[in-house]
NULUM-830319 format. One record per residue (C-alpha): residue number from 1; residue in three letters; y, z, x. Coordinates in pm, 1 decimal. Example, Ala and Ser with C-alpha at 12.3 -4.5 7.8 and 13.67 -1.06 7.14 Angstrom:
// residues 2
<num 1, residuo ALA, py -450.0, pz 780.0, px 1230.0>
<num 2, residuo SER, py -106.0, pz 714.0, px 1367.0>
***
This chain:
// residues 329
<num 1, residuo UNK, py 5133.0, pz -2412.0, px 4450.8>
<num 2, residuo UNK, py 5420.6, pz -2335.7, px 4673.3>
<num 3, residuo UNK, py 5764.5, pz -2237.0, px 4597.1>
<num 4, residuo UNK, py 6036.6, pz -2158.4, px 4859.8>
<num 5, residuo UNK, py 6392.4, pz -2090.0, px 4812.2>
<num 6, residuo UNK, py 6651.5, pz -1819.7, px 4817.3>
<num 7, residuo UNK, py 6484.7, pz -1517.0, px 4691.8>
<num 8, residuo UNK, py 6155.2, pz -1718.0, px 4634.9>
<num 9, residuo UNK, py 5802.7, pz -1534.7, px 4841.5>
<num 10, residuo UNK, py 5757.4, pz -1763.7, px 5123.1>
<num 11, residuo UNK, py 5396.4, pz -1873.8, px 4968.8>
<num 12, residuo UNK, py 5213.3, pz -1856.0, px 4654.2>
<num 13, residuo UNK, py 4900.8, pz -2058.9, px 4749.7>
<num 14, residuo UNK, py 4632.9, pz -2142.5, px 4506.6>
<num 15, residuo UNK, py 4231.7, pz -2106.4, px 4611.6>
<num 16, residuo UNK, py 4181.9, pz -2462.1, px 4534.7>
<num 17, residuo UNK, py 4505.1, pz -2542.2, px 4792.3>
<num 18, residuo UNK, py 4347.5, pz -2326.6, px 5048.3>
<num 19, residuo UNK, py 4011.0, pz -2478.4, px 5055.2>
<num 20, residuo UNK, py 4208.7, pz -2827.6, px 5128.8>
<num 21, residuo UNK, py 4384.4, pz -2626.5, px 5382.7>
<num 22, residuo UNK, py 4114.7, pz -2529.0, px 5595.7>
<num 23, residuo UNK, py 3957.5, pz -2862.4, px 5593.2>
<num 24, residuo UNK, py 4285.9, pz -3043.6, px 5759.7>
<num 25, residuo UNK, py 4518.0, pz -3035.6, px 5999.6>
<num 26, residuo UNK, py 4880.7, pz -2921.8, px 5952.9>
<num 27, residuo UNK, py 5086.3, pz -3215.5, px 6046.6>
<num 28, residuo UNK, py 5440.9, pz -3083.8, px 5932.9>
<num 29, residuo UNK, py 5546.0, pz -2728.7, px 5850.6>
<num 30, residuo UNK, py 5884.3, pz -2591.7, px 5751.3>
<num 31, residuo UNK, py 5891.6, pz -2211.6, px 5837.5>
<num 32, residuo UNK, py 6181.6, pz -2033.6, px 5619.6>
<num 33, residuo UNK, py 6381.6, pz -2302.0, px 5663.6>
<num 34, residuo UNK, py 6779.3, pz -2355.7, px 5601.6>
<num 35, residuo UNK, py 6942.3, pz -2695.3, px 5549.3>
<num 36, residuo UNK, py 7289.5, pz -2735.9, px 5528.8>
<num 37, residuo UNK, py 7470.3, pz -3083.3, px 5471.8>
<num 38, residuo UNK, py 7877.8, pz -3119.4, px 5421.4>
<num 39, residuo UNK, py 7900.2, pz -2710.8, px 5377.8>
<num 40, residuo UNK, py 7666.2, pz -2740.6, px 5101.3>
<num 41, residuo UNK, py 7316.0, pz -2550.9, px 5135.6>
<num 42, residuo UNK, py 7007.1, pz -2815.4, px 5081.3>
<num 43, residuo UNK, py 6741.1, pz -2619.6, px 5146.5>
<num 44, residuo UNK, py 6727.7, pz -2259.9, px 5109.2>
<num 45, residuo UNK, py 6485.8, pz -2060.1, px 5312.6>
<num 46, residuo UNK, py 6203.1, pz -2322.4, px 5195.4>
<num 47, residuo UNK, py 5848.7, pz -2243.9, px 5408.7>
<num 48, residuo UNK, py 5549.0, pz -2518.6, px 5299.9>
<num 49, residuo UNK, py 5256.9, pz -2705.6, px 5497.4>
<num 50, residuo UNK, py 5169.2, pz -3073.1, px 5474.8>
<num 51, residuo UNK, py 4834.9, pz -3136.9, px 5580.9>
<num 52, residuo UNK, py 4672.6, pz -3477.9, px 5779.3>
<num 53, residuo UNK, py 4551.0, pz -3704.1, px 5475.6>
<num 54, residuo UNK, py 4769.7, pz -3646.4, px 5239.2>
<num 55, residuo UNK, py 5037.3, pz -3855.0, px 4990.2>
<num 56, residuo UNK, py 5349.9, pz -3654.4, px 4939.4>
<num 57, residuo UNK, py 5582.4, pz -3796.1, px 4669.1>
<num 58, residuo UNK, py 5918.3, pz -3626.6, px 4752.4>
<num 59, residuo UNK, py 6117.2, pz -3592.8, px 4432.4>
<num 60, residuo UNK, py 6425.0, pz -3414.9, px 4266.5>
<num 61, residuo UNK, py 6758.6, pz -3439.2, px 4078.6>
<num 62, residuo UNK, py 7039.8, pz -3652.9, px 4213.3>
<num 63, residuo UNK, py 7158.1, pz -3477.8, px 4573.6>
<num 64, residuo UNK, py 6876.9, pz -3205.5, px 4624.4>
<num 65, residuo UNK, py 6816.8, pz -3337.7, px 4934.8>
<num 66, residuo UNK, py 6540.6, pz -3576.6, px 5014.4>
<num 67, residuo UNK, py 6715.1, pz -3811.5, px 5276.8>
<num 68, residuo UNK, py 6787.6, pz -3494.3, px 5422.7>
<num 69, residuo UNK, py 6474.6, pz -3323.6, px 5456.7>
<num 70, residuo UNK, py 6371.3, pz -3664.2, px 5593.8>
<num 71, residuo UNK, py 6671.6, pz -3648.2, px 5861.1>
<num 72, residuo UNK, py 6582.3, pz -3322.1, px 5941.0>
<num 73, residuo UNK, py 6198.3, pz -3395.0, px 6068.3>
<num 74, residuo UNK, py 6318.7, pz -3673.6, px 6220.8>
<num 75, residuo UNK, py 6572.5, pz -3411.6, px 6402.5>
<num 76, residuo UNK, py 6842.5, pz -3576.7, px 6264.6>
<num 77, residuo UNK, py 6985.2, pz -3306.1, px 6098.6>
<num 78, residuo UNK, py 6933.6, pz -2952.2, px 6264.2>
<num 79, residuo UNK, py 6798.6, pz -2644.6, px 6030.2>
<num 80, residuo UNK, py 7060.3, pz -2394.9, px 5991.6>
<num 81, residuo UNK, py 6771.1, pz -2155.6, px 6016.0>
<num 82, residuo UNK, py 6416.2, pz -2114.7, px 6067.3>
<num 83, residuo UNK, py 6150.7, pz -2392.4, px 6223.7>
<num 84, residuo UNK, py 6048.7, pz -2718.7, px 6169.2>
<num 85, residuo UNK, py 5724.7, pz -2839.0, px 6319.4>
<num 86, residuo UNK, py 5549.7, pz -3202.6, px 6319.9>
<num 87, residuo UNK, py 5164.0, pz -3128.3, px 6481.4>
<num 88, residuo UNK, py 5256.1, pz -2781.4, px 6589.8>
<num 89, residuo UNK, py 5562.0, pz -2865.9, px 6780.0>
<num 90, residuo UNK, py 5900.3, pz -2809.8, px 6697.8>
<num 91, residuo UNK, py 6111.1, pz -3123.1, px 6558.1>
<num 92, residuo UNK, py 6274.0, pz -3354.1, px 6831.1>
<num 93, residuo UNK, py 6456.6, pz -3735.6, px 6784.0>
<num 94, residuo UNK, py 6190.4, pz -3986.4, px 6935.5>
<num 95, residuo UNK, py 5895.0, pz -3867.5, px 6804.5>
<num 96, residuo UNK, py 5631.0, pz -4111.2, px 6814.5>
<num 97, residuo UNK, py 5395.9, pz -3924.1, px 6610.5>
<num 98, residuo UNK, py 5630.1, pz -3999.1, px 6263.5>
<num 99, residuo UNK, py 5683.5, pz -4346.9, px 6148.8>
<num 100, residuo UNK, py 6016.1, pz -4301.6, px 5905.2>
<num 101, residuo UNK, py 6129.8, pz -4589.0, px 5642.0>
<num 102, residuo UNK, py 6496.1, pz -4554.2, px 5576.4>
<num 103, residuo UNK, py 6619.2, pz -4729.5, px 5207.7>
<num 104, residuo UNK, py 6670.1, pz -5076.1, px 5210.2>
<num 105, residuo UNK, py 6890.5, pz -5275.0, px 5281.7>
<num 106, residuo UNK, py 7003.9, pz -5527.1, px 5069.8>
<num 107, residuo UNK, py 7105.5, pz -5727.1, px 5429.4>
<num 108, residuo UNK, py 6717.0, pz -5820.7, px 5484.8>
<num 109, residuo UNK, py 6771.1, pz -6060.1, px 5212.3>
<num 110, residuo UNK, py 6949.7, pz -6285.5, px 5420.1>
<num 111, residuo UNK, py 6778.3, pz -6312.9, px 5711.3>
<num 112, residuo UNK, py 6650.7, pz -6602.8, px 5920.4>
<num 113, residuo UNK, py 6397.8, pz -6392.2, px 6121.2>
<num 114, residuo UNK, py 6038.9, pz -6424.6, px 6105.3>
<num 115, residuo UNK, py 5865.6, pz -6194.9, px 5988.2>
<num 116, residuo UNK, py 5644.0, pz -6120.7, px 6329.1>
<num 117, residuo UNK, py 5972.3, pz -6146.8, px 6502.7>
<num 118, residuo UNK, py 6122.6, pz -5851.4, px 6266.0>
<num 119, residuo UNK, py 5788.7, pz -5628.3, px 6292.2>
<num 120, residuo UNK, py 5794.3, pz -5683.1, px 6678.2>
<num 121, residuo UNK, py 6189.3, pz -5605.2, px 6661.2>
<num 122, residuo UNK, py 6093.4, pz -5179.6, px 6568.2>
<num 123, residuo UNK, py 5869.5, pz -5213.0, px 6871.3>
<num 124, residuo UNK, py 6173.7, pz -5252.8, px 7164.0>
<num 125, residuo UNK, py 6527.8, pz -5286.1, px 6998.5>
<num 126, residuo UNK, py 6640.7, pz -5430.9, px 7300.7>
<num 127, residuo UNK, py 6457.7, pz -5789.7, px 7220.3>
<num 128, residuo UNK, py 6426.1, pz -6033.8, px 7000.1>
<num 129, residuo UNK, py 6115.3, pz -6078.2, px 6842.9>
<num 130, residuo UNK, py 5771.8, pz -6158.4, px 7049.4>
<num 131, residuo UNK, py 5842.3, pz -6427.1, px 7333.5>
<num 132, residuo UNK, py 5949.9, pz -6118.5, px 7559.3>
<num 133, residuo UNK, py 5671.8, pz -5878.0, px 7425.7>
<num 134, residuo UNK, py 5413.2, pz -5787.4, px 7627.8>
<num 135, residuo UNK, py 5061.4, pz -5765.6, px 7579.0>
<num 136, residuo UNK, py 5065.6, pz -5444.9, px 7410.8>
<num 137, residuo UNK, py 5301.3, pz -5515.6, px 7208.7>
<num 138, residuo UNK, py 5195.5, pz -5828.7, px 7067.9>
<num 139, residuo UNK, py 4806.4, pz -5712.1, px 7021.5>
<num 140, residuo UNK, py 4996.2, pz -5378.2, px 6815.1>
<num 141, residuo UNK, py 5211.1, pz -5595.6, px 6639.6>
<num 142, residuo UNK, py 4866.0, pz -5812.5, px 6507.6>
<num 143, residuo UNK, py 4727.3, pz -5484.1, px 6425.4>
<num 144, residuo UNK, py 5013.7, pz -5348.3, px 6173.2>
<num 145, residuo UNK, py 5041.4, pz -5726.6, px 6013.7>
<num 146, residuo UNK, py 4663.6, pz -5632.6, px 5939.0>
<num 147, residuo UNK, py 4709.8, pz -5339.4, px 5778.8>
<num 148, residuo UNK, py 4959.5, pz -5429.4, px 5530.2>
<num 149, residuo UNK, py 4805.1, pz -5775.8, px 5495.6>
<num 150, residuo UNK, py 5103.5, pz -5962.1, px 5613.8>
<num 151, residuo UNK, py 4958.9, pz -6218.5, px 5830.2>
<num 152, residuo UNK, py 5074.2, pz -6476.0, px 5613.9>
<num 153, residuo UNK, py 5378.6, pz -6320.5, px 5597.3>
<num 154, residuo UNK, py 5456.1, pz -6333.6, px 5952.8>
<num 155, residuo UNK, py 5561.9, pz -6686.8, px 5974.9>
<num 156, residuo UNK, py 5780.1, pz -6698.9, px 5702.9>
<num 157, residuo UNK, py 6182.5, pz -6556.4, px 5739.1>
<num 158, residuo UNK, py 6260.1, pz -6258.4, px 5573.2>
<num 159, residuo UNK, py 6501.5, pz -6484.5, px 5331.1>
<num 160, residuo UNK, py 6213.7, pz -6606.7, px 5184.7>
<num 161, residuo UNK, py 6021.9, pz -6351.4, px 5106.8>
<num 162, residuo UNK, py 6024.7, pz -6106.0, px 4806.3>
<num 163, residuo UNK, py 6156.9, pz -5754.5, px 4815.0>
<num 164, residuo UNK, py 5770.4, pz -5649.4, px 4794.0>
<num 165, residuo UNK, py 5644.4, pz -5863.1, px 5081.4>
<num 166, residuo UNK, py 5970.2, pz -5725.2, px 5307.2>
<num 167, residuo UNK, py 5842.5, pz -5366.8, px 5215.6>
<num 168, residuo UNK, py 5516.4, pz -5481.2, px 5348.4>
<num 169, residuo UNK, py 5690.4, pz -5581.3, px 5684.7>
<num 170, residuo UNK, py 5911.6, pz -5252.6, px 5644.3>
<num 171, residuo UNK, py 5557.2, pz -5076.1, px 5640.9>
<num 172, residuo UNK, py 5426.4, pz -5286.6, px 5889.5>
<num 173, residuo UNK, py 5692.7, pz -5157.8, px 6176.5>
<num 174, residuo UNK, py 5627.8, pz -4765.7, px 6069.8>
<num 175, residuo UNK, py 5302.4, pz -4835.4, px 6140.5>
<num 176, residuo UNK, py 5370.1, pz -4966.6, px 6525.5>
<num 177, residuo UNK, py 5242.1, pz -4704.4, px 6776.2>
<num 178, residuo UNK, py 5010.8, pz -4524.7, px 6548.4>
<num 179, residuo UNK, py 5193.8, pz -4250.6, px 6407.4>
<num 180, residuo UNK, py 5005.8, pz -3934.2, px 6222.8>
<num 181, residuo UNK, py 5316.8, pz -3940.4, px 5935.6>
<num 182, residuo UNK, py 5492.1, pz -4150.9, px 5765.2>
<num 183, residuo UNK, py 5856.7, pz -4064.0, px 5613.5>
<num 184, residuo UNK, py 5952.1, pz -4326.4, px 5340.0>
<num 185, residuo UNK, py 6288.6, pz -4305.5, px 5170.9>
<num 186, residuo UNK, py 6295.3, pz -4464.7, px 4806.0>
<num 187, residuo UNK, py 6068.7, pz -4782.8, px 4900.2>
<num 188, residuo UNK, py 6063.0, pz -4835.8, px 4570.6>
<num 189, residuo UNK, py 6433.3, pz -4901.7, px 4523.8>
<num 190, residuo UNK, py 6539.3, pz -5251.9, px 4360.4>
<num 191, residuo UNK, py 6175.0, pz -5332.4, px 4288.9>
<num 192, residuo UNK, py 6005.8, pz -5433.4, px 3939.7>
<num 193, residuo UNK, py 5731.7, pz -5251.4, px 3823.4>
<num 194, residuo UNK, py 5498.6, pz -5503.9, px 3959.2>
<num 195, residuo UNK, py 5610.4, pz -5489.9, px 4281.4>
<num 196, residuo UNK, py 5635.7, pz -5089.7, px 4262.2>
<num 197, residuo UNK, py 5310.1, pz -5071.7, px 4171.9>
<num 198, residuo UNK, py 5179.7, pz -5317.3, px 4456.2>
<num 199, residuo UNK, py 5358.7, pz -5140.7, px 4731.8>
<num 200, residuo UNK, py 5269.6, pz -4773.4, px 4637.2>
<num 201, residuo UNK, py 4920.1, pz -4909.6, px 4653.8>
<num 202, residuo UNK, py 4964.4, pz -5066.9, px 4963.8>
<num 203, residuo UNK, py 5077.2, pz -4726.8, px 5134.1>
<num 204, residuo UNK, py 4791.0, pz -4540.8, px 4942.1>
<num 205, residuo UNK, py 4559.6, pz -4754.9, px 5049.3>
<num 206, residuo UNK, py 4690.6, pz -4809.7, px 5437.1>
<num 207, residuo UNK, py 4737.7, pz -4360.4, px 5413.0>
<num 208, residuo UNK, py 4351.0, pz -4352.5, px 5360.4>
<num 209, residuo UNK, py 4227.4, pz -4610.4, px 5596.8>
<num 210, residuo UNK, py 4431.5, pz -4411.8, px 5912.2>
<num 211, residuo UNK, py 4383.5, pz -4069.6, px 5751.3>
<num 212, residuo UNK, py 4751.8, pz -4013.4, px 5791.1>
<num 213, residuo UNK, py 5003.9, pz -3791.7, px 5570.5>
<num 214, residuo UNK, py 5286.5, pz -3969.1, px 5407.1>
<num 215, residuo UNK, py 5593.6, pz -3845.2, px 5227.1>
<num 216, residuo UNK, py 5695.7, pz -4080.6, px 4983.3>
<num 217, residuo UNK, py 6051.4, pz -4038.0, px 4790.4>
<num 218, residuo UNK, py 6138.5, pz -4158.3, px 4445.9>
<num 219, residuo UNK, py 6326.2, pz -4123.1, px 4169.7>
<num 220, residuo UNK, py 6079.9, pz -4121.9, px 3929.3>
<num 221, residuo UNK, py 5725.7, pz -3972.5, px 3924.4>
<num 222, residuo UNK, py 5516.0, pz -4231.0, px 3701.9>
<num 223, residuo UNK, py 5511.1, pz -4516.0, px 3997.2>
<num 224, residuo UNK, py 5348.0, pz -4277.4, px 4219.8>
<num 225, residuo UNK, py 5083.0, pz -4057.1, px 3909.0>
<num 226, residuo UNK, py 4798.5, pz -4234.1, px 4061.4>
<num 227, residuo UNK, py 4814.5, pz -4204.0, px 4407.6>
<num 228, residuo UNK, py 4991.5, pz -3850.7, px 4465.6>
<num 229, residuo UNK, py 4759.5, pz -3575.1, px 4610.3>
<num 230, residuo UNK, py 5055.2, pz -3327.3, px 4586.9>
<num 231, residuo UNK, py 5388.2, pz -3361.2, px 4507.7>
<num 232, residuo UNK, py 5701.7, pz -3200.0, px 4640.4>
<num 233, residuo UNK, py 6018.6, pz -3167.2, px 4432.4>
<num 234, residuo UNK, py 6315.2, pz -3035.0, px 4574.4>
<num 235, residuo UNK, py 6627.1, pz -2888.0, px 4372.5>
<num 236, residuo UNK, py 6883.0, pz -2582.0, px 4380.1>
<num 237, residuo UNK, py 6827.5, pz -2483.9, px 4718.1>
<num 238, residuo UNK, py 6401.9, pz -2420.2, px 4629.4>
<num 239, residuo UNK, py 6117.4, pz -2675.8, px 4708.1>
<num 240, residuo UNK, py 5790.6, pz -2696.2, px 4513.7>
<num 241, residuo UNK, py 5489.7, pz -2795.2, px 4646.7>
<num 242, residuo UNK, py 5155.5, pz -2873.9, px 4473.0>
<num 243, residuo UNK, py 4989.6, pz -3050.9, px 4197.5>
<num 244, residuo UNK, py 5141.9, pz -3288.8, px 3927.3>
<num 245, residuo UNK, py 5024.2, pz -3006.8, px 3696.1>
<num 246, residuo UNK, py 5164.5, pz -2715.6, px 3884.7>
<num 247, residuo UNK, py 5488.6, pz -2847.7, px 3967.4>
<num 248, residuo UNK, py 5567.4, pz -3049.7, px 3667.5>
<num 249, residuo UNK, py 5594.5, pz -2782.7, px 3399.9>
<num 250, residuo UNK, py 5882.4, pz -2656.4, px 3231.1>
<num 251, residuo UNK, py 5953.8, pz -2323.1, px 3392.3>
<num 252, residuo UNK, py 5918.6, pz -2516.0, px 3739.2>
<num 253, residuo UNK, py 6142.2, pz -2799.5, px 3701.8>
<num 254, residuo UNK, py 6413.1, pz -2576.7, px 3476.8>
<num 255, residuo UNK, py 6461.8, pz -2377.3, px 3774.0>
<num 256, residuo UNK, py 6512.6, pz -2662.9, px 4035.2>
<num 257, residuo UNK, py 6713.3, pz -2854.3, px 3803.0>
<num 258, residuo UNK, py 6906.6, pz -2522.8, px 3731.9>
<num 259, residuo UNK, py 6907.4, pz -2611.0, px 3338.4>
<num 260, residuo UNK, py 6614.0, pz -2621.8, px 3058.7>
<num 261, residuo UNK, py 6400.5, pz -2900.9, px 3121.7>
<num 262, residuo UNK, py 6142.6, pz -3030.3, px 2913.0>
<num 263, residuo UNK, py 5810.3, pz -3231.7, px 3035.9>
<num 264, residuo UNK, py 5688.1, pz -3454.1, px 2799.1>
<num 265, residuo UNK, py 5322.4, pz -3662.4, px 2841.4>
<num 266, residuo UNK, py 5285.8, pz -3987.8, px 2674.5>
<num 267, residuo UNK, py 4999.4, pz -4232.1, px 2706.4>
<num 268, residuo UNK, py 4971.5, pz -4153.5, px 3082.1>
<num 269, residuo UNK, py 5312.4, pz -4138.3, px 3144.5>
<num 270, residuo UNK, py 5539.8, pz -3767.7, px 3242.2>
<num 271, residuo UNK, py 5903.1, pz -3781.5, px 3122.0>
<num 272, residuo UNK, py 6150.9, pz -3520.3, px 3238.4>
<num 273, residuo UNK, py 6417.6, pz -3473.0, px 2972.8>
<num 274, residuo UNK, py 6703.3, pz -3253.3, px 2964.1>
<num 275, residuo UNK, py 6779.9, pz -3302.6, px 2606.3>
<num 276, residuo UNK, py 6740.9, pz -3596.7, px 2475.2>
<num 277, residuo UNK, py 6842.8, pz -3745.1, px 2830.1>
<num 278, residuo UNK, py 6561.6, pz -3876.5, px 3039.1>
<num 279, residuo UNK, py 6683.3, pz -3702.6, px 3371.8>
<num 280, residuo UNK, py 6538.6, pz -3894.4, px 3635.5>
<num 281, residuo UNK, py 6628.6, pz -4222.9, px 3471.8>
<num 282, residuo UNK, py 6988.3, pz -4069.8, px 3434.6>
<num 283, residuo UNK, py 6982.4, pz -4003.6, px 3838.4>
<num 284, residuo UNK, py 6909.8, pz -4287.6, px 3922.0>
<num 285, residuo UNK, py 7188.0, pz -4479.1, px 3781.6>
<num 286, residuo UNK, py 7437.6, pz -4252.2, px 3896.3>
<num 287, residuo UNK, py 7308.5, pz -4219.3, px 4258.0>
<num 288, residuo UNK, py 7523.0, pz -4106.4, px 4523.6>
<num 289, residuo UNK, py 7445.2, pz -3981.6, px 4845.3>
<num 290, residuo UNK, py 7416.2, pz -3637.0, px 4907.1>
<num 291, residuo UNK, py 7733.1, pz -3562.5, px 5095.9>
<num 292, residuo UNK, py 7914.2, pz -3710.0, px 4776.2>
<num 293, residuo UNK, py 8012.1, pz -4072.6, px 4843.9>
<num 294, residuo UNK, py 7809.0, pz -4421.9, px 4862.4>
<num 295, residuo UNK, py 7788.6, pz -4460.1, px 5242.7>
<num 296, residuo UNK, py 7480.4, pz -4372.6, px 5442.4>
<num 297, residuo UNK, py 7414.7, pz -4427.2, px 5785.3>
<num 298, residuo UNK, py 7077.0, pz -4368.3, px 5881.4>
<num 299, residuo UNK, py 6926.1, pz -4257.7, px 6219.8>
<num 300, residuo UNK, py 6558.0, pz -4290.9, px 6365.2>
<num 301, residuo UNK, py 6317.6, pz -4505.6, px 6263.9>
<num 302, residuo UNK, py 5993.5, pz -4574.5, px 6340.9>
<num 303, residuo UNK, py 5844.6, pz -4406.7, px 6655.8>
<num 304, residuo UNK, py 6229.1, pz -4345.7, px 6756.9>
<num 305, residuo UNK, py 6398.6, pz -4673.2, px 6688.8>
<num 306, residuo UNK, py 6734.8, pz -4611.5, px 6539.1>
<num 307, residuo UNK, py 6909.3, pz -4804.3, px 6259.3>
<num 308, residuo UNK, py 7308.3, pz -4704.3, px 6321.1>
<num 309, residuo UNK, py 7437.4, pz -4872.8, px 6077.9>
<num 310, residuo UNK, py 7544.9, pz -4786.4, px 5740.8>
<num 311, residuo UNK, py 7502.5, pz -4943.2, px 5421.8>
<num 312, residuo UNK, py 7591.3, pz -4935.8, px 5003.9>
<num 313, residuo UNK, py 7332.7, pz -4886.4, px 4707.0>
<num 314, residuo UNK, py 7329.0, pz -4987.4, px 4377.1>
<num 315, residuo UNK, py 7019.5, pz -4859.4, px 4216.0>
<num 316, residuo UNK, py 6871.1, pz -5023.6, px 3938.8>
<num 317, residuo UNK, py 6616.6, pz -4810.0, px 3683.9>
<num 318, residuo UNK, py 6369.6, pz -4970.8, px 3579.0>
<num 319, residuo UNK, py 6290.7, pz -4944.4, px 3191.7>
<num 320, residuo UNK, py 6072.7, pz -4660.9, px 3104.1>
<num 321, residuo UNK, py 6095.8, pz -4501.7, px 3305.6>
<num 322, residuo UNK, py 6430.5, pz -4182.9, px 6729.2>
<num 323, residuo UNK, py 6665.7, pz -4167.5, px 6865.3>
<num 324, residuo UNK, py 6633.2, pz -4446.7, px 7167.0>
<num 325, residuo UNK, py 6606.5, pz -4839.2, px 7105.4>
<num 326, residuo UNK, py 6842.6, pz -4932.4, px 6880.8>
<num 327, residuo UNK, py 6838.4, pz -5231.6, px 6668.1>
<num 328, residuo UNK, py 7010.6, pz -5340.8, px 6325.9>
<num 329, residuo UNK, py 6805.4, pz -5475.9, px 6074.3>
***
């Protein structure tokens, strides 16, 4: 397992990590790295290595900084100190090599557009759908309804179509271009457990089949149990990286959480309870964002699209618990 942060040794690796290490690619590294939002630190001299292959669930308290570390990559947001690379080069906006899903937005709902025309949209901002698409474009386009099995999806408007089948479409544009990671913010927002369930398959499945890395953020770990290879949870300035069993402990998530914790394993399920309080159900219904209001405007998208618009959530817990084309979605 890794831990970074503050007075944290950059790396504490286990033999069984290092073995897995060897035998991939690094895709992203941080190196000692410092993230700063609204004079607040983030991310606190945090140094860890995601490797090609592998599902990332990004988790942590309310505000520790997961749309930010996401930002960041993106190079969104610029470290305050030390290096961020994606395939061994440092971070720049318009990367086509990361695929990023911003949260949703309840606006999709509403729209008219077909669901080809909306994947084809993250492939040139600057038109509408695929009459003006060129050969390319259209054949990718084909491709990434394939993957996510949305070919009878693509006909359809987006009004008609369930929050899980828009998250396959929402998948479906990351994928344009063939990227080598995939950033997802909270896909899981709004969804019932059904449809949770369906699309964290979905991106386990599509991960495997392209042998790409994904970091996948949520608000609760039990969705994502049987699909993580590692998981990273961020918190109190430190980030820990590793194993459900080496991160989700007591001593781990007390520090990040800067209070005791407890971790408690029922039928299959991991609850983490401060108290008698559930704490990641208890996030979630209070979420803000992390510079301390309800507005967030995202930037890049997949393969550098940008979504400049910004938008309001109101979360729902479940029981049990590039910079260059532009387009608005």
């Amino acid at each position: 397992m890794t831990v970074t942060g503050r007075s944290t040794p950059a790396t504490t690796t286990t033999a069984s990590e290092a073995t897995r290490a060897a035998n991939r690619a690094p895709v992203l590294e941080l190196d000692h790295v410092t993230l700063e939002l609204g004079g607040r630190t983030i991310l606190r001299d945090a140094g860890f290595v995601v490797n090609q292959g592998e599902f990332i669930g990004v988790l942590g308290p309310n505000g520790a900084g997961k749309t930010t570390l996401m930002r960041a990559v993106l190079g969104l947001v610029p470290a305050a100190g030390g290096t961020i690379r994606v395939l061994g080069q440092a971070v720049a906006r318009g990367n086509a090599a990361i695929g990023y899903m911003p949260q949703t937005r309840s606006a999709l709902a509403g729209r008219r557009v077909r669901g080809r025309d909306f994947v084809a949209m993250a492939a040139d901002g600057h038109r509408w759908g695929l009459p003006h698409a060129d050969a390319k474009t259209r054949a990718d386009v084909e491709r990434v309804l394939e993957l996510v099995d949305g070919r009878k999806l693509a006909e359809r408007p987006l009004s008609e179509l369930s929050g899980g089948e828009r998250q396959r479409l929402l998948l479906a544009q990351c994928l344009l271009g063939a990227p080598k990671l995939l950033l997802l913010d909270e896909p899981l927002i709004s969804l019932d457990p059904h449809h949770q369930k369906s699309v964290v398959e979905l991106v386990r499945r599509v991960q495997q089949e392209l042998g790409i890395a994904v970091l996948f953020s949520a608000h609760e770990l039990n969705p994502l149990l049987n699909s993580l290879d590692r998981v990273l949870y961020l918190g109190s300035g430190v980030a820990a990286l590793g194993t459900v069993d080496e991160v989700i402990t007591r001593p781990v998530l007390s520090r990040l959480y800067g209070s005791p914790i407890d971790v408690m394993r029922v039928n299959g399920r991991i609850f983490v309870m401060s108290g008698d309080v559930e704490v990641e159900k208890h996030d979630h219904e209070h979420e803000h964002d992390e510079s301390g209001g309800h507005s967030h405007s995202h930037g890049g998208h997949a393969h550098g699209h940008m979504h400049g618009h910004s938008h309001e959530h109101k979360h729902q817990q479940q029981p049990n618990a590039r910079d260059g084309h532009k387009h608005d979605v």
